[in-house]
MITORDREN-394055 format. One record per residue (C-alpha): residue number from 1; x, y, z. Coordinates in pm, 1 decimal, always signed. Example, Ala and Ser with C-alpha at 12.3 -4.5 7.8 and 13.67 -1.06 7.14 Angstrom:
BEGIN
(1; (+1230.0; -450.0; +780.0))
(2; (+1367.0; -106.0; +714.0))
% end
This chain:
BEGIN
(1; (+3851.1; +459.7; +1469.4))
(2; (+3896.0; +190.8; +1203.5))
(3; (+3732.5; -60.1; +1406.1))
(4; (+3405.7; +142.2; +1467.0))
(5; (+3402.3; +232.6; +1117.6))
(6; (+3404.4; -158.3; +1062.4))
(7; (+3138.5; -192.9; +1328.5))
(8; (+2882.8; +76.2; +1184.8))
(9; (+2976.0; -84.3; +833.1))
(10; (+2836.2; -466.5; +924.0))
(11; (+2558.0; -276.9; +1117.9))
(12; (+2459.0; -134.2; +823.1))
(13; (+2506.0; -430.6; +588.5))
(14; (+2314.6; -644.4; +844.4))
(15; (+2030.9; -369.1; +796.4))
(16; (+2024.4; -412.4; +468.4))
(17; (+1975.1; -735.5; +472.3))
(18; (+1682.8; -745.1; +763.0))
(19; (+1516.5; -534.8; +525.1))
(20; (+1540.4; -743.5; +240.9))
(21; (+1395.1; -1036.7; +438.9))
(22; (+1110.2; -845.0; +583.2))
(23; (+992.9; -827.9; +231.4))
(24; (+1166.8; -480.1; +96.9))
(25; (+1358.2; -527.1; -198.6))
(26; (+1687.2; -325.9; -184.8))
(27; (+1928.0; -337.8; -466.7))
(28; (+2267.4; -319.3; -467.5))
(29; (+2238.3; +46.0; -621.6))
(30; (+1971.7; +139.3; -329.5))
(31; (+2249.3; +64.7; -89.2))
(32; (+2506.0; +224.7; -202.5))
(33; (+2328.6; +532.9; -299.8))
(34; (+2204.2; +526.9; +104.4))
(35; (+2601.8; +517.2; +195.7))
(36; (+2622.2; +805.0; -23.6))
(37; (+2324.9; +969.2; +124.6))
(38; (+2460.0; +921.8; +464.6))
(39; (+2791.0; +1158.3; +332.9))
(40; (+2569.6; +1413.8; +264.0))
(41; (+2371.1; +1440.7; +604.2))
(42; (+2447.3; +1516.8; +1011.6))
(43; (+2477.0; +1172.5; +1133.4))
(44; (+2440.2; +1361.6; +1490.0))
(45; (+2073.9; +1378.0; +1377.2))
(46; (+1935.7; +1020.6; +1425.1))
(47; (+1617.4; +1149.5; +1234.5))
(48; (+1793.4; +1304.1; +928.0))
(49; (+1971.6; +977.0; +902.1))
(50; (+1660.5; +753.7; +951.4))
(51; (+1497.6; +964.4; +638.7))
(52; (+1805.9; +956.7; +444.7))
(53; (+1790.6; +542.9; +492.6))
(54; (+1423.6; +613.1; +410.7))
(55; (+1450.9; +818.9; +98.6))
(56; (+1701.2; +588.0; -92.9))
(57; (+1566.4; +242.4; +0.6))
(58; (+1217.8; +272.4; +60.8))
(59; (+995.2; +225.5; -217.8))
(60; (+620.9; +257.0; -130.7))
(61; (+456.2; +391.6; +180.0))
(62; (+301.6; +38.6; +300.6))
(63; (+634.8; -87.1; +340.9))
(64; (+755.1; +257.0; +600.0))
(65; (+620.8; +97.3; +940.6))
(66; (+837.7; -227.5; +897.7))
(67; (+1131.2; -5.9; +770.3))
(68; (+1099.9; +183.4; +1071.0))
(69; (+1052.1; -73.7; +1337.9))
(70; (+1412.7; -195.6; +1190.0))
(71; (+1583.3; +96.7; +1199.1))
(72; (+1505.1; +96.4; +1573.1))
(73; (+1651.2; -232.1; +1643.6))
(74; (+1967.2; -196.8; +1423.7))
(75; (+2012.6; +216.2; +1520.2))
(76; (+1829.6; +250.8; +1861.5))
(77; (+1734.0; +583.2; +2000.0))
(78; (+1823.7; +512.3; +2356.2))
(79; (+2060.7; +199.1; +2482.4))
(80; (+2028.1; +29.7; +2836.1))
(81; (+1715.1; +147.2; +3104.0))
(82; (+1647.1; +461.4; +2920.1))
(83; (+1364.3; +540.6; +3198.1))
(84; (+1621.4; +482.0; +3459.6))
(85; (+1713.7; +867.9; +3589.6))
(86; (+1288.1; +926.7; +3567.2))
(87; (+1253.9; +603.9; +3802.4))
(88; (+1530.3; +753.6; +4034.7))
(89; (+1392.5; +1093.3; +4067.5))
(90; (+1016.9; +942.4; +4120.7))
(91; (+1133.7; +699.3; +4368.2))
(92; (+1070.6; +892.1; +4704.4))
(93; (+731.2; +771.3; +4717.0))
(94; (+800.4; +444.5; +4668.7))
(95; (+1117.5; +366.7; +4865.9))
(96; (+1482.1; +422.6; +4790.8))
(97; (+1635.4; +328.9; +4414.7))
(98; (+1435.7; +272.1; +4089.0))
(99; (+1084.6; +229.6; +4108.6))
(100; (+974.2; -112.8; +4123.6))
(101; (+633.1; -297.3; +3967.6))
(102; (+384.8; -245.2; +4229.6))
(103; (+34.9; -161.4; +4298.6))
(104; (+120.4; +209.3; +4367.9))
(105; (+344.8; +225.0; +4099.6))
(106; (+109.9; +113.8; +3845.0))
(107; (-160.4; +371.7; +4007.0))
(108; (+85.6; +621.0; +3937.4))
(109; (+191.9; +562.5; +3599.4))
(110; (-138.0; +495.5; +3470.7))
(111; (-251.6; +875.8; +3617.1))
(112; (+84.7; +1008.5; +3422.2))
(113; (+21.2; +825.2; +3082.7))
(114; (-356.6; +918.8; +3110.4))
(115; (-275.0; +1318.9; +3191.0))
(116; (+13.4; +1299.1; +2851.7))
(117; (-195.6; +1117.8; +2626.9))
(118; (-513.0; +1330.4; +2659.1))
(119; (-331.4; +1632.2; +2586.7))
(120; (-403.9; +1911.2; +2319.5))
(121; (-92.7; +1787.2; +2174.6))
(122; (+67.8; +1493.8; +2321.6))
(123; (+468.6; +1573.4; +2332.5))
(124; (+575.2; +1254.1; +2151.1))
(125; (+945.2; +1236.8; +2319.3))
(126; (+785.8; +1231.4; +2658.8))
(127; (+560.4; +935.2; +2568.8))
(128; (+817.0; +754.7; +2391.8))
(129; (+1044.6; +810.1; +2751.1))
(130; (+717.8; +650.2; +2920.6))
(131; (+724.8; +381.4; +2686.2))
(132; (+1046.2; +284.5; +2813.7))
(133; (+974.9; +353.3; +3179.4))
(134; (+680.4; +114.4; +3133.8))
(135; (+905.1; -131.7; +2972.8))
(136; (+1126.4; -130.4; +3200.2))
(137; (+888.4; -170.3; +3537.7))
(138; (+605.5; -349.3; +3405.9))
(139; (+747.1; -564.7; +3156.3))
(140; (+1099.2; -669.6; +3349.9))
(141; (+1091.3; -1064.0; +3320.0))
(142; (+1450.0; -1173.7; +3485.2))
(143; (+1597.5; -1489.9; +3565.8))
(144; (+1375.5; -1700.5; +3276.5))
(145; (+1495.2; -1976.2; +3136.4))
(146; (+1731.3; -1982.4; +2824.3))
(147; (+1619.4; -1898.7; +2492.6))
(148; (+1372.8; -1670.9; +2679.6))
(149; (+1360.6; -1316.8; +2645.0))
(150; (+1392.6; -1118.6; +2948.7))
(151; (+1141.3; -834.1; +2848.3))
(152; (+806.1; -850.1; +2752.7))
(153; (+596.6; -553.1; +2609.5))
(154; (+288.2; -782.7; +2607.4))
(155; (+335.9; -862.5; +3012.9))
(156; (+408.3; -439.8; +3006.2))
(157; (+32.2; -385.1; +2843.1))
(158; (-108.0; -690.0; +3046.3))
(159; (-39.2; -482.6; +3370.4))
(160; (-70.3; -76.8; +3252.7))
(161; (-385.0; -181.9; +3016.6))
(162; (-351.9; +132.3; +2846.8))
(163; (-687.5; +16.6; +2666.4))
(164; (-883.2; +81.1; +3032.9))
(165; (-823.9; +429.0; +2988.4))
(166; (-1018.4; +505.1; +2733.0))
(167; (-1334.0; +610.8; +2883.2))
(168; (-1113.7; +830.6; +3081.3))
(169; (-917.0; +986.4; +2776.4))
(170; (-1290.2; +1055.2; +2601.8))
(171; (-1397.6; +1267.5; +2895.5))
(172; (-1062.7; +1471.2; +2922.8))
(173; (-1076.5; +1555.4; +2526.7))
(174; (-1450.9; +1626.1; +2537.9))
(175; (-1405.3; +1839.5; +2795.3))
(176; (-1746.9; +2038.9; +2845.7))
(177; (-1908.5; +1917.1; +2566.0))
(178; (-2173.0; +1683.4; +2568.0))
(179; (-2235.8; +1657.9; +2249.9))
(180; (-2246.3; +1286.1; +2042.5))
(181; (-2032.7; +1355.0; +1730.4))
(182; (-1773.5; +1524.3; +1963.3))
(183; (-1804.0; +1177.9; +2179.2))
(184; (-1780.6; +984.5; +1887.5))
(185; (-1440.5; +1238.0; +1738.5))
(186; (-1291.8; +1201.7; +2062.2))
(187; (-1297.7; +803.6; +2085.1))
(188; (-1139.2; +770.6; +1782.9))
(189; (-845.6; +1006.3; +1881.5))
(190; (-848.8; +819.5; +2219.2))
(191; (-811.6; +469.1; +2074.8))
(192; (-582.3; +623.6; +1783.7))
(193; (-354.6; +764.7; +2064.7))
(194; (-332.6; +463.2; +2249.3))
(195; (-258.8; +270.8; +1981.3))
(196; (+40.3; +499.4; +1896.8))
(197; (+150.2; +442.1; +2219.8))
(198; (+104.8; +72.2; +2240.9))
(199; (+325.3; +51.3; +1945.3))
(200; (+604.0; +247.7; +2128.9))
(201; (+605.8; +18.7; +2397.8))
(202; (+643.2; -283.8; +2145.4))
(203; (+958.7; -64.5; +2019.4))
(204; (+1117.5; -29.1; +2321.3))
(205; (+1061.2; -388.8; +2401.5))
(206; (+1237.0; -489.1; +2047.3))
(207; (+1517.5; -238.7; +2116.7))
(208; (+1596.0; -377.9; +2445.5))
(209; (+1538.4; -739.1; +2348.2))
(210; (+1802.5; -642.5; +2037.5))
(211; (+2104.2; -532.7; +2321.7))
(212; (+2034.5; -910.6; +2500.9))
(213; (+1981.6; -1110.6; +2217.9))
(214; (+2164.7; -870.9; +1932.0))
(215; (+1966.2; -694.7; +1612.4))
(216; (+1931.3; -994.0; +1376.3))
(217; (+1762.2; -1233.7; +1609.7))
(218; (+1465.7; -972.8; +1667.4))
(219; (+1470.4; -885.0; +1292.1))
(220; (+1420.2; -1229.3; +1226.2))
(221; (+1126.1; -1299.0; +1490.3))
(222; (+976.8; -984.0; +1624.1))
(223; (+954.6; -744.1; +1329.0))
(224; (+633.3; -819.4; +1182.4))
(225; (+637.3; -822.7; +770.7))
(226; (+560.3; -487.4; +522.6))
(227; (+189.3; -449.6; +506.4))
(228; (+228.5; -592.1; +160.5))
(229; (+366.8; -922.8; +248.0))
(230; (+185.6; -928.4; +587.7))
(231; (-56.9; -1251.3; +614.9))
(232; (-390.6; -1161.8; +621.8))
(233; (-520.6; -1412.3; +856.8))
(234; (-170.4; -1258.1; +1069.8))
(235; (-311.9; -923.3; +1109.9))
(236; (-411.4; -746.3; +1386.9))
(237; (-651.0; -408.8; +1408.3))
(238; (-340.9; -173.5; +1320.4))
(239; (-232.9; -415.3; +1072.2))
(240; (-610.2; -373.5; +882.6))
(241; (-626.8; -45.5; +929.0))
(242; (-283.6; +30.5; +751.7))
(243; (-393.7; -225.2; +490.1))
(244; (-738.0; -41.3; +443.6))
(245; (-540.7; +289.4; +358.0))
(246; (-332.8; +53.7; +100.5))
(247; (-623.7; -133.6; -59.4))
(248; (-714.7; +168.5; -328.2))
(249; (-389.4; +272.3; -427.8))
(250; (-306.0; -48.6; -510.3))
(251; (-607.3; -121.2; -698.6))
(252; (-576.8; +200.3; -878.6))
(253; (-203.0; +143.0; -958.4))
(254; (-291.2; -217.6; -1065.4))
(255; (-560.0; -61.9; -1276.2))
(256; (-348.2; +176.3; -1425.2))
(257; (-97.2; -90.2; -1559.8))
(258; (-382.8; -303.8; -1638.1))
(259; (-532.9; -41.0; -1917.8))
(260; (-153.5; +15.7; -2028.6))
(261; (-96.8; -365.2; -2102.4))
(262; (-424.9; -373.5; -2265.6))
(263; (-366.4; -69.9; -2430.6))
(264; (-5.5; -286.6; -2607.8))
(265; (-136.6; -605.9; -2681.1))
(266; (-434.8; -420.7; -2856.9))
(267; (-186.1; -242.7; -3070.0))
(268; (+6.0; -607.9; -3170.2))
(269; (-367.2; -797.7; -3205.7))
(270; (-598.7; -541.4; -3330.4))
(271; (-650.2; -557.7; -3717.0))
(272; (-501.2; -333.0; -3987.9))
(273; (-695.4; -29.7; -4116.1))
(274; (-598.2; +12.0; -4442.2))
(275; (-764.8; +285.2; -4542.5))
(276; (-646.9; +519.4; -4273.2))
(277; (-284.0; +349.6; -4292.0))
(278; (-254.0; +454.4; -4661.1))
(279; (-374.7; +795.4; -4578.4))
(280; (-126.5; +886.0; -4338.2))
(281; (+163.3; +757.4; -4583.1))
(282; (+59.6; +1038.7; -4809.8))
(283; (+267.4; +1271.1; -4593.8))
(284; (+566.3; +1029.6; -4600.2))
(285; (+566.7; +1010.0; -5011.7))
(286; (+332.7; +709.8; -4971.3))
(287; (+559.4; +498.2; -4778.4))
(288; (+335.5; +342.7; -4453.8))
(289; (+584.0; +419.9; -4185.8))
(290; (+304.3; +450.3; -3903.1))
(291; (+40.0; +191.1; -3914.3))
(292; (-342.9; +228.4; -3777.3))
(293; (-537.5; -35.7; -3661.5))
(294; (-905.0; -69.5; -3582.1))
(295; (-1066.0; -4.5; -3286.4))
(296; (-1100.6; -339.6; -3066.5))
(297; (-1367.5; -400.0; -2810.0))
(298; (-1216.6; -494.0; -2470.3))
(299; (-1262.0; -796.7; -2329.6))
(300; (-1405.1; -796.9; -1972.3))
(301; (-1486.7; -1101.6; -1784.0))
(302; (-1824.5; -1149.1; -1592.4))
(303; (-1716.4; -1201.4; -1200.3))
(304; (-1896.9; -1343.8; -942.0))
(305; (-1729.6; -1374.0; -588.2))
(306; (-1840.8; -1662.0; -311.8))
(307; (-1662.3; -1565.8; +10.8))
(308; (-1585.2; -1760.9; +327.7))
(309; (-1649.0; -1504.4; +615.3))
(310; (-1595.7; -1726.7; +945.3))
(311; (-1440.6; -1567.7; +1186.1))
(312; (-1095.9; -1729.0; +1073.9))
(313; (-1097.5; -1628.2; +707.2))
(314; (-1316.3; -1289.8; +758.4))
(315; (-1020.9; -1044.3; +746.9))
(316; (-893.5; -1211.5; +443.9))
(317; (-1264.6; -1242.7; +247.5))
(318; (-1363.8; -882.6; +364.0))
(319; (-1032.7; -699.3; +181.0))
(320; (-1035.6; -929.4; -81.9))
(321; (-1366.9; -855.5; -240.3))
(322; (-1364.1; -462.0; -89.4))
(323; (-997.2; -496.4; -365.4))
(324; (-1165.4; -667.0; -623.8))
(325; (-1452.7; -441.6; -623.4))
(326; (-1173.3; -106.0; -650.3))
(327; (-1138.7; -285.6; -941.3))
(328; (-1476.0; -307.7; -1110.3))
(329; (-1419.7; -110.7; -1396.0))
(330; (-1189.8; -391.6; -1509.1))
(331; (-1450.7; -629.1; -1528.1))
(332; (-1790.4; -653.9; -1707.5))
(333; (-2028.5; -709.9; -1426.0))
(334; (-1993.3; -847.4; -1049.8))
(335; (-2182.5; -1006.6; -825.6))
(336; (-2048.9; -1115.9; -495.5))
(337; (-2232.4; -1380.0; -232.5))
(338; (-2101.4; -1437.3; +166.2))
(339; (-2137.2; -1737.5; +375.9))
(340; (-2043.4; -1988.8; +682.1))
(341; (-2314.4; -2264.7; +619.7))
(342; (-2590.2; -2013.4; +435.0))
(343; (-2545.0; -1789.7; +140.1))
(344; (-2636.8; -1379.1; +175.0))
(345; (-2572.2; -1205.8; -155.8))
(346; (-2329.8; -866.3; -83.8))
(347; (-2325.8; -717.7; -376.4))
(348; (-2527.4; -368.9; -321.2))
(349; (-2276.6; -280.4; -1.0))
(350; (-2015.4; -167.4; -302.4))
(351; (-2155.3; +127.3; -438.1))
(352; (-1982.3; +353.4; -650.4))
(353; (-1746.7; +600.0; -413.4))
(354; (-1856.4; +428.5; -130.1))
(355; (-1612.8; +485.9; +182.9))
(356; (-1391.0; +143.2; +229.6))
(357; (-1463.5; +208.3; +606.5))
(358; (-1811.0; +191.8; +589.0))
(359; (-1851.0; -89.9; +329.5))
(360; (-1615.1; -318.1; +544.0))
(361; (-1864.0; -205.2; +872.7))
(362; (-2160.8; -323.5; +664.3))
(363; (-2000.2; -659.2; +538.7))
(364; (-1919.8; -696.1; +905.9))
(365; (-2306.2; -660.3; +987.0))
(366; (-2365.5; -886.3; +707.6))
(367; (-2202.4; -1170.4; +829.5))
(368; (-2482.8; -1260.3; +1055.2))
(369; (-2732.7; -1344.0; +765.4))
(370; (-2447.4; -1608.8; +604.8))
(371; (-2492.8; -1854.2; +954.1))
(372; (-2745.8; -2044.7; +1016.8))
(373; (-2583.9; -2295.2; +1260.6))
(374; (-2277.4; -2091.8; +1282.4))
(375; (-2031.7; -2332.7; +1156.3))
(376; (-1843.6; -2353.2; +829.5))
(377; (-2022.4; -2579.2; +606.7))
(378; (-1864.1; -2560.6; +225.0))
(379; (-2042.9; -2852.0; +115.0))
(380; (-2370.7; -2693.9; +243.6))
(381; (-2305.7; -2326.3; +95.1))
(382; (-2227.6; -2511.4; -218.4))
(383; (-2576.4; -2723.6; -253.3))
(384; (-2761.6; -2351.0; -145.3))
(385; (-2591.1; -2160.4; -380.9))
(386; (-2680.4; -2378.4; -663.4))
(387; (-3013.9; -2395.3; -535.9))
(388; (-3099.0; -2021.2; -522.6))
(389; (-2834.0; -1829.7; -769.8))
(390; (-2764.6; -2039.0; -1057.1))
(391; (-2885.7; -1787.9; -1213.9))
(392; (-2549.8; -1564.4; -1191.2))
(393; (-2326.5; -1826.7; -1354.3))
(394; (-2308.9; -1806.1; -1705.5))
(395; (-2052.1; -1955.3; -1959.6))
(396; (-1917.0; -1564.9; -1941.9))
(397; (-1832.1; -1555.0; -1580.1))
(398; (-1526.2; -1642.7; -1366.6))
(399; (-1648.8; -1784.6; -1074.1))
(400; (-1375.1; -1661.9; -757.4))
(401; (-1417.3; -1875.2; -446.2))
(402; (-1250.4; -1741.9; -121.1))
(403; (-1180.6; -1963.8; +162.8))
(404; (-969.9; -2144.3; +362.2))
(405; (-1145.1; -2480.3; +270.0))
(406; (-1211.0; -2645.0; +618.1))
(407; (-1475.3; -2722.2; +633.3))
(408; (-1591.1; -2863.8; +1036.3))
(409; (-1544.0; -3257.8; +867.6))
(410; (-1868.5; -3198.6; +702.1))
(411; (-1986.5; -3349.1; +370.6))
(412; (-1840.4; -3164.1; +140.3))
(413; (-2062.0; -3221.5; -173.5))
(414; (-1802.7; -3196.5; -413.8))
(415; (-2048.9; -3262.9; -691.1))
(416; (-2212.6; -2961.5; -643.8))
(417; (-1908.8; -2787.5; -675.3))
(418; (-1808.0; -2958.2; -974.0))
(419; (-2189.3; -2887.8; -1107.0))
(420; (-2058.7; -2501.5; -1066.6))
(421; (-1723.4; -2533.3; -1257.8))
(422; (-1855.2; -2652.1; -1497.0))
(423; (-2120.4; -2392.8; -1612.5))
(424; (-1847.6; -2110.1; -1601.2))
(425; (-1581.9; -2064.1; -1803.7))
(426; (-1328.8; -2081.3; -1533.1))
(427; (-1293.5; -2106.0; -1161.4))
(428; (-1031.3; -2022.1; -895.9))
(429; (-1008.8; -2054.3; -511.1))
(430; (-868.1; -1823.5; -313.7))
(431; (-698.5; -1966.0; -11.1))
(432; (-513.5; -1768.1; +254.5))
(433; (-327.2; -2072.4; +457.3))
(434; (+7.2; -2166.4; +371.0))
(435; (+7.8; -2447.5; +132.7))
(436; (+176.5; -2704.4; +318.9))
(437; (-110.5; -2655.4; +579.1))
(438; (-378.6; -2793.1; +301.9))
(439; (-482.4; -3142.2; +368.5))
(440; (-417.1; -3093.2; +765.5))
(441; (-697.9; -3143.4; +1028.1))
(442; (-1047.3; -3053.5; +899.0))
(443; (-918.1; -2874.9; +502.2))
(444; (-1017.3; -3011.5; +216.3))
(445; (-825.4; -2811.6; +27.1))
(446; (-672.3; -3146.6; -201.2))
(447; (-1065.9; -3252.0; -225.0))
(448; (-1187.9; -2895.8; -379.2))
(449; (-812.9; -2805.9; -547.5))
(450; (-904.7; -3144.2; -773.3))
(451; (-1210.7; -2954.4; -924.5))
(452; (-1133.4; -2581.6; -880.3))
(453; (-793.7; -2457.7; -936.5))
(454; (-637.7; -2331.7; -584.4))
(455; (-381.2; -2071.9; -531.2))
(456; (-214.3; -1963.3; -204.8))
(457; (-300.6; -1625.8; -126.5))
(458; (-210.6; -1480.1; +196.8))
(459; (-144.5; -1182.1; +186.6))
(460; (-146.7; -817.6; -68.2))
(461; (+107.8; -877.9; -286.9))
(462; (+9.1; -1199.2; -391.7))
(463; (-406.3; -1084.3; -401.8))
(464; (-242.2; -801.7; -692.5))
(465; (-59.8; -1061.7; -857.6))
(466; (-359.5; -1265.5; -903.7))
(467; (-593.2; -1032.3; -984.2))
(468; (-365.6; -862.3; -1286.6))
(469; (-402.6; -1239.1; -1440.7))
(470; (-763.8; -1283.8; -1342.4))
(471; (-822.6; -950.5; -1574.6))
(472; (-723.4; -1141.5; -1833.6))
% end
């Protein structure tokens, strides 16, 4: 007893821990009030104990998925070939023993995981037991080398390609409807199904990868970052959804403690009213205990945005001016400008309570009207922009440059860029590689960061950080 009391206990520490370095910041209070949790709850119910974990360490929403995907690998659901006794009791078709990864197999499968997933409601434990079963047929790797990983949920959706079935899922929702909108409802629930499902077979994958290799080895390399510490140019079409959903709360909540800092350093700058102080000490015996100061404009800086969207940067350019414009009460004016070797001015897609959805769609579209030759050309978009929209710089605006800087080894032109920074009254760049990648290959990152000031910014977190100083 005392030695599985010791085991749960480092399982638990090295939880903790996983967490912390997938970006969630647990403190020592956080853990122990989750040990205390744990006193209070059934820990024969493996949910209750995953939302007790949940309640007590997690602090915002974004961060749930990544919280989730380790409580998998340190607390699995299932140990071993959890789809083994299904395999056995399918395998009369097939031959004797578990069912093995052939072309019947697959036929079969893919007719069960198409019949659960268009469903009026899908039964989530039965396609979470698929998940497995398709784990452990179609993504079996044995006898690889060392170092190697003998299951694969990527070789798993490389032979089931759950994505083929969508066509098939849309007709079984629609049913006898023919109508477009319903088409249209029942693609998304399609695609948002299978992606549900794809990311149980990426679980099951992690949990059995966990009993070969052991918890802190997948924690380290297979649990992708919170949404809020994910890289931008990392993310894949889950990923941007989930950081979609994020992008306005976080702008609202960075607003919010925007107008409340503002709100303080008014109070401590803003000058002294005397008339109104003396007034109010009249009901103190004419000692001023409360002081009132005048009213004091804002400040609010002019912005105007110039946005890389090449295919390599376009994730990162497209949230990072659909944040900045959440934000555009915090700033005087905007103006933002797109390009790969031409410039296309953006700013009418952000209209006031404009869906994010549709103004990233519409940015998309844009993109086509910033190429002309349809490579990066920095140097280029820097000599056109001067050319045709001088006009937005004034020695009011901060001029925000987005990018990743590499620019195809063409000129680069830095003295029109240095023409720019000079008639604003400041500039930064935006770049969404890892430092210690600047200066490599084709970036000129060291060439621009000499005129423009450049600061790493890959991912949410450090996009809020940044723009709570740029308000300033």
């Amino acid at each position: 007893m005392d030695a599985d009391r010791s085991g749960l206990l480092d399982r638990h520490l090295a939880f903790v821990e996983a967490l912390r370095g997938a970006g969630l910041s647990v403190s020592l209070a956080e853990d122990l009030d989750s040990l205390a949790a744990l006193g209070a709850v059934r820990w024969g119910d493996r949910a209750t104990v995953r939302d007790a974990f949940a309640a007590t360490m997690v602090k915002k929403q974004a961060q749930r998925t990544t919280f989730d995907a380790l409580f998998d690998v340190y607390f699995p659901a299932m140990v071993g070939d959890g789809a083994a006794g299904a395999s056995e009791d399918e395998a009369g078709e097939y031959g004797e023993g578990p069912v093995r990864d052939n072309a019947a197999a697959l036929a079969d499968f893919r007719d069960r995981l198409a019949e659960a997933l268009q469903a009026d409601l899908p039964d989530e434990s039965e396609l979470r037991r698929m998940a497995a079963e398709m784990v452990g047929v179609f993504g079996a790797m044995p006898g690889r080398g060392p170092g190697l990983s003998s299951w694969s949920a990527y070789t798993a959706l490389q032979r089931v390609a759950p994505q083929e079935l969508v066509d098939r899922l849309v007709a079984g929702l629609m049913g006898e409807s023919a109508d477009e909108a319903a088409a249209e409802d029942a693609r998304r629930r399609a695609n948002r199904r299978i992606g549900s499902f794809t990311a149980m077979v990426e679980d099951d994958a992690r949990r059995r990868i966990a009993e070969e290799k052991g918890p802190d080895h997948v924690a380290e390399v297979a649990v992708r970052p919170s949404i809020d510490k994910l890289a931008f140019m990392a993310a894949r079409r889950t990923d941007l959804e989930e950081m979609r959903k994020e992008i306005f709360p976080l702008a609202r909540r960075l607003a919010t403690r925007l107008a409340k800092e503002q709100h303080s350093r008014h109070a401590r700058t803003a000058p002294l009213d005397f008339r109104r102080t003396v007034r109010a000490s009249i009901a103190t015996g004419g000692v001023p205990i409360t002081t009132h100061h005048r009213p004091k404009r804002p400040h609010r800086t002019d912005l105007v945005v110039l946005c890389d969207v090449s295919g390599s940067v376009a994730n990162f350019a497209q949230f990072t001016l659909l944040f900045v414009f959440a934000l555009r009460e915090v700033f005087q004016s905007m103006r933002a400008f797109t390009f790969i070797d031409h410039v296309h001015e953006v700013t009418g897609h952000f209209r006031p309570g404009a869906d994010p959805v549709d103004v990233l769609s519409e940015l998309a579209a844009a993109t086509s009207h910033a190429a002309l030759w349809g490579r990066t050309n920095y140097g280029r978009a820097f000599t056109k922009f001067e050319e045709a929209h001088l006009d937005a710089l004034t020695p009011k605006t901060t001029l925000l440059i987005l990018g990743d800087a590499r620019s195809n080894y063409s000129d680069l032109h830095e003295d029109s860029l240095r023409r720019l920074a000079g008639s604003v009254k400041r500039a930064f760049w935006l770049n969404p590689e890892h430092e210690r990648n600047w200066g490599t290959g084709d970036s000129a990152a060291p060439a621009y960061g000499e005129i423009v000031r450049m600061i790493e910014c890959r991912n949410l977190t450090q996009l809020s950080e940044f723009v709570h100083d740029l308000a300033w």
